[in-house]
N, C-alpha and C positions, 0 to 999 in steps of 0.2 A: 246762223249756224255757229260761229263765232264767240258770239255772246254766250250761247248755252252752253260749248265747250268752256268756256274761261271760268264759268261761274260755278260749273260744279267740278266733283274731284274727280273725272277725267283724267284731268290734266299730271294729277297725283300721279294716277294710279299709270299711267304715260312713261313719267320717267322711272316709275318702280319698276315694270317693266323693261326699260331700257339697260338698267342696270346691269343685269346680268346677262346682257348680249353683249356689251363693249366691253366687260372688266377685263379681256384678254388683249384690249388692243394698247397699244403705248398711250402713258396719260390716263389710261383705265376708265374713269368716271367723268373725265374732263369734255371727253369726247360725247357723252349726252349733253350736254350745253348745245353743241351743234345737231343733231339729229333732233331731239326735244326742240330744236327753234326751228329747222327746216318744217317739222312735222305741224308747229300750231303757225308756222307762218302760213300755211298752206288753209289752215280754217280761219285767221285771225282777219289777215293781210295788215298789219298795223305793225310797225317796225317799235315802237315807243310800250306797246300791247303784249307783243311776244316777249320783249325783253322784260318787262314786269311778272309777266305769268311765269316763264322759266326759271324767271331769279326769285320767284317766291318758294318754289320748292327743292330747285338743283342746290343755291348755295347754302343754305344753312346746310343740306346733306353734307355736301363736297368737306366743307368747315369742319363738320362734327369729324370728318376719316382724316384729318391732320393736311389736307390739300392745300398748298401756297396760297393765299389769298391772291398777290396778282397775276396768279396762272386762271384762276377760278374767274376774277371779276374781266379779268381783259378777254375771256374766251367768250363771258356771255356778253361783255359790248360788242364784241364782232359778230360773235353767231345774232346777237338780235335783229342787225342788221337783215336778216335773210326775209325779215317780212315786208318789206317791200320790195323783192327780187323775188315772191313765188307768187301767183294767182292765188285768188282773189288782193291782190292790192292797190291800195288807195291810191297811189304814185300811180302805177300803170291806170287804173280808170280815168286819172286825171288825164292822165297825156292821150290814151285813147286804144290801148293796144293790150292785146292781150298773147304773152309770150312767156316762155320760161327758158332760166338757164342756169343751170347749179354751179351756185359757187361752193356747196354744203363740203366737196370732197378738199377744196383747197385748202378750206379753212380744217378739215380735221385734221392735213396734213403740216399746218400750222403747228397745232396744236399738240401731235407727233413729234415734232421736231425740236418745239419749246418744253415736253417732258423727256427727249430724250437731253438736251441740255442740262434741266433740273431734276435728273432720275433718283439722286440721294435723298431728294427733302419732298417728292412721294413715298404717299402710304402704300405697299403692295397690298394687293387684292387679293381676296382668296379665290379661290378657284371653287368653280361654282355645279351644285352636280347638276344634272341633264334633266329633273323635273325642277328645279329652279326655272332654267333657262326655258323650259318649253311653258310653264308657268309667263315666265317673261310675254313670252309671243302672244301667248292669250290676251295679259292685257294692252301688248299694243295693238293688236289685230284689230279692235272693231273702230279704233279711231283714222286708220290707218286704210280699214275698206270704207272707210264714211269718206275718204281722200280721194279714195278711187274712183270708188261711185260719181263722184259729181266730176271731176276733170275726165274720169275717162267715157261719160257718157255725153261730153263735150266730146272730145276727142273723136269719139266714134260716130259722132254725127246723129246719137241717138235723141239728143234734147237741146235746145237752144242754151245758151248761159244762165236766162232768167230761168229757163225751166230747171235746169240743174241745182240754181239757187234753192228753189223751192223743194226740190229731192235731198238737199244737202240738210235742210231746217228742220225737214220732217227726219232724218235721220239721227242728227243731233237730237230731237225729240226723245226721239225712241231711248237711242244709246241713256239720257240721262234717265228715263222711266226704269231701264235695266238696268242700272246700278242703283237705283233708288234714290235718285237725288229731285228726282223732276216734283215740281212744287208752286205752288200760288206767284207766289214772291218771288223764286227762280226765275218763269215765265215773263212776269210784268218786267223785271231789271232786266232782262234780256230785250225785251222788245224794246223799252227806253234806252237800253242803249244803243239797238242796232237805226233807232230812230236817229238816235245825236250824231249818230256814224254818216247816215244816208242824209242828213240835213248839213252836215260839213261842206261833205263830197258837193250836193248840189249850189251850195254857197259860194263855194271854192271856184265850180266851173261856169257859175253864173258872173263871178265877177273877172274870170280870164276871159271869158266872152267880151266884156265889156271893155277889156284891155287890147283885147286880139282887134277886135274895131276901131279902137281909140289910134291903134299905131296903122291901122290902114288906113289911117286917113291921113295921117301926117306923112305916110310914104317912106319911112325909114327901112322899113322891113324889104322895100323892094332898092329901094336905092344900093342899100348894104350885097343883094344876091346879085345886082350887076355888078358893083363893083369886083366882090368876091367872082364870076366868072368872067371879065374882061381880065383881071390881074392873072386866072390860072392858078388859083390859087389851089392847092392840092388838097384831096382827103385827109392826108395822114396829118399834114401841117394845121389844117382847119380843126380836129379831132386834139393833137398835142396843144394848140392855142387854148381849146375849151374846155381843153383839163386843168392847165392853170386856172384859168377866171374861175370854174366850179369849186376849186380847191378853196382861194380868196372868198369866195360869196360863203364857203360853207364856215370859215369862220364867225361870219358875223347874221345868217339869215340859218333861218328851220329849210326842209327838204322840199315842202308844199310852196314855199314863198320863192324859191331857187327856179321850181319850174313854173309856177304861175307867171314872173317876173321874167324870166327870160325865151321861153319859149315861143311866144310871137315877136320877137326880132331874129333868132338865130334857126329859128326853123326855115323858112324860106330859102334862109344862105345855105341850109346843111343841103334843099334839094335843089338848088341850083348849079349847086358843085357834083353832082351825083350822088350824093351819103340816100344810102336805104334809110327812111324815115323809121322802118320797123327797128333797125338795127341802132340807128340812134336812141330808140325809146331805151332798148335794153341800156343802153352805156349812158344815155342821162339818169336813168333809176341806179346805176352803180355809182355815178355820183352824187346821187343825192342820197345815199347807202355812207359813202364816206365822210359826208356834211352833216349825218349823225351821231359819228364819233370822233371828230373832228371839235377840238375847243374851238373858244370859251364856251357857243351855243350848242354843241352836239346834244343834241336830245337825249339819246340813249344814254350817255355820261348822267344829266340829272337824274332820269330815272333810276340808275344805280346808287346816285348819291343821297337820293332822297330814301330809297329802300334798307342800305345801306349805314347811313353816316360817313361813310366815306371820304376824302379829301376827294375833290375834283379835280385839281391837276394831276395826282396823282392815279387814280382811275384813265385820266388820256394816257397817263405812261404807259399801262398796263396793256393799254391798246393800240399801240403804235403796231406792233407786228402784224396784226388783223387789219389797218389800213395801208400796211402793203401789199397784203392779200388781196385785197378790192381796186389796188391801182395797177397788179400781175395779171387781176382780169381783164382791165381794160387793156390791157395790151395781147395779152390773150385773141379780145375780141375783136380789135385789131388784124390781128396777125392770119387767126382763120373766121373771120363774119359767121360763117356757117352756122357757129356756136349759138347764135341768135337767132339766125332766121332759119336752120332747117325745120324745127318743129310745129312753127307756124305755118311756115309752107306746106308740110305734110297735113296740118291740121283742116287747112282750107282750099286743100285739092290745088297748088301751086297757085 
């Protein structure tokens, strides 16, 4: 489903649409960077994927209306992040859970707050008449019920995941036949790539299999969860502890190597101290959300750099405000759990 959104102008036609539903909010056009990533994080699930897609047609727009360049590139390395925080994502398959929890509104408040800052060296926006705007809605609308369709016939219990998958594909279908883009060659790069996608993922979990075994056997993983509950050691201090260490790995390792690598030794410890394993999944995917724009290796940074030309250190500047936004969540998540686990709970009858 993914694939077919990415490939054809959808995606375009996505944020033309957006345009003229935000142009009245502070930052005007900045704020599609985030809505346009929550929205293809939700078909892509690929944090590296969504940032490409959205930086292929927000930023040359944004450039051409006189917008800051690093209001523009720092919004879209942080909103990229949102694809491995919304279902379908690669991170959550890998760890094993399927949950949601929007960071989409923190980050637009970001993003409010860093154009009310630079509000002189914004371009204003015109004000847009009411068939513009209803225009707009038309074309987010069918990308936007293709979102619906498939989580919320999860949701309501009306279809399995996989089935939903397959309602999602055929919808994506469709959508591309109605705008006229569905095609030979469309078809096949789509399927190759949701091939390369599905042949990762199984790579990926086949060799943490082989790892999650390797450390039971040497018994680290259990000796570590006595320790941790003989010593007492607390939720809140075990969670502050492994925000450091994610912070440190995310300089030097990608988001898949962070959780294949660490998740069978710190899992055990997280449920012998009590931590909801659900609610861990969520706050290990928000760090490994900030271990992608995080230097030297933050992913989402090359993928701007490479799209761009960009300077690389400079592009991390640009985004430091958006990974305080991802470390406000974690303590957010923190402070009320709920934010994690209510919706899974309601999804699966408690």
């Amino acid at each position: 489903m993914g694939e077919v959104l990415y490939r054809s102008l959808l995606a375009q036609g996505l944020f033309q649409g957006l345009a003229p539903l935000l142009s009245r909010l502070t930052g005007g056009l900045l704020h599609g960077n985030v809505v346009a990533s929550a929205l293809f994080a939700a078909v892509i699930g690929s944090s590296a994927a969504t940032t490409a897609t959205v930086n292929r047609f927000t930023l040359p727009e944004l450039l051409r209306r006189g917008y800051p360049k690093p209001l523009a590139l720092g919004s879209l390395a942080g909103a990229g992040t949102l694809g491995f925080l919304i279902p379908p994502s690669v991170i959550m398959i890998a760890y094993g859970v399927m949950a949601e929890v929007s960071a989409a509104r923190l980050f637009m408040l970001t993003v409010a707050l860093l154009a009310l800052r630079h509000r002189d060296a914004l371009p204003r926006e015109p004000s847009r008449p009411l068939g513009e705007t209803l225009l707009g809605l038309l074309k987010v609308g069918p990308v936007l019920l293709l979102i619906l369709l498939v989580l919320g016939s999860i949701y309501l219990g009306v279809a399995t995941p996989t089935e939903a998958a397959a309602i999602g594909v055929v919808g994506a279908f469709l959508l591309a036949a109605l705008c006229r883009e569905l095609s030979p060659s469309l078809s096949f790069e789509s399927l190759l790539g949701a091939v390369r996608t599905t042949s990762m993922i199984g790579l990926i979990l086949a060799g943490a299999g082989v790892l999650t075994l390797a450390m039971g056997f040497t018994g680290i993983p259990r000796a570590l969860a006595a320790w941790a509950a003989e010593a007492g050691v607390t939720p809140i201090a075990l969670i502050f502890f492994l925000t450091l260490v994610y912070i440190v790995l995310g300089w030097f390792l990608d988001g898949i190597s962070i959780v294949v690598l660490t998740i069978s030794v710190i899992l055990p410890v997280v449920k012998a101290i009590g931590v909801d394993p659900l609610w861990f999944g969520i706050y290990l995917v928000i760090m490994v959300e900030l271990a992608q724009i995080t230097p030297p290796v933050g992913f989402n940074l090359f993928v701007l750099q490479s799209l761009t030309g960009e300077d690389l250190v400079r592009i991390a500047r640009y985004s430091l405000p958006f990974m305080g936004v991802l470390l406000l969540m974690v303590a957010l998540l923190v402070a009320f759990p709920e934010l994690a686990t209510w919706l899974p709970r309601t999804m699966t009858g408690g």
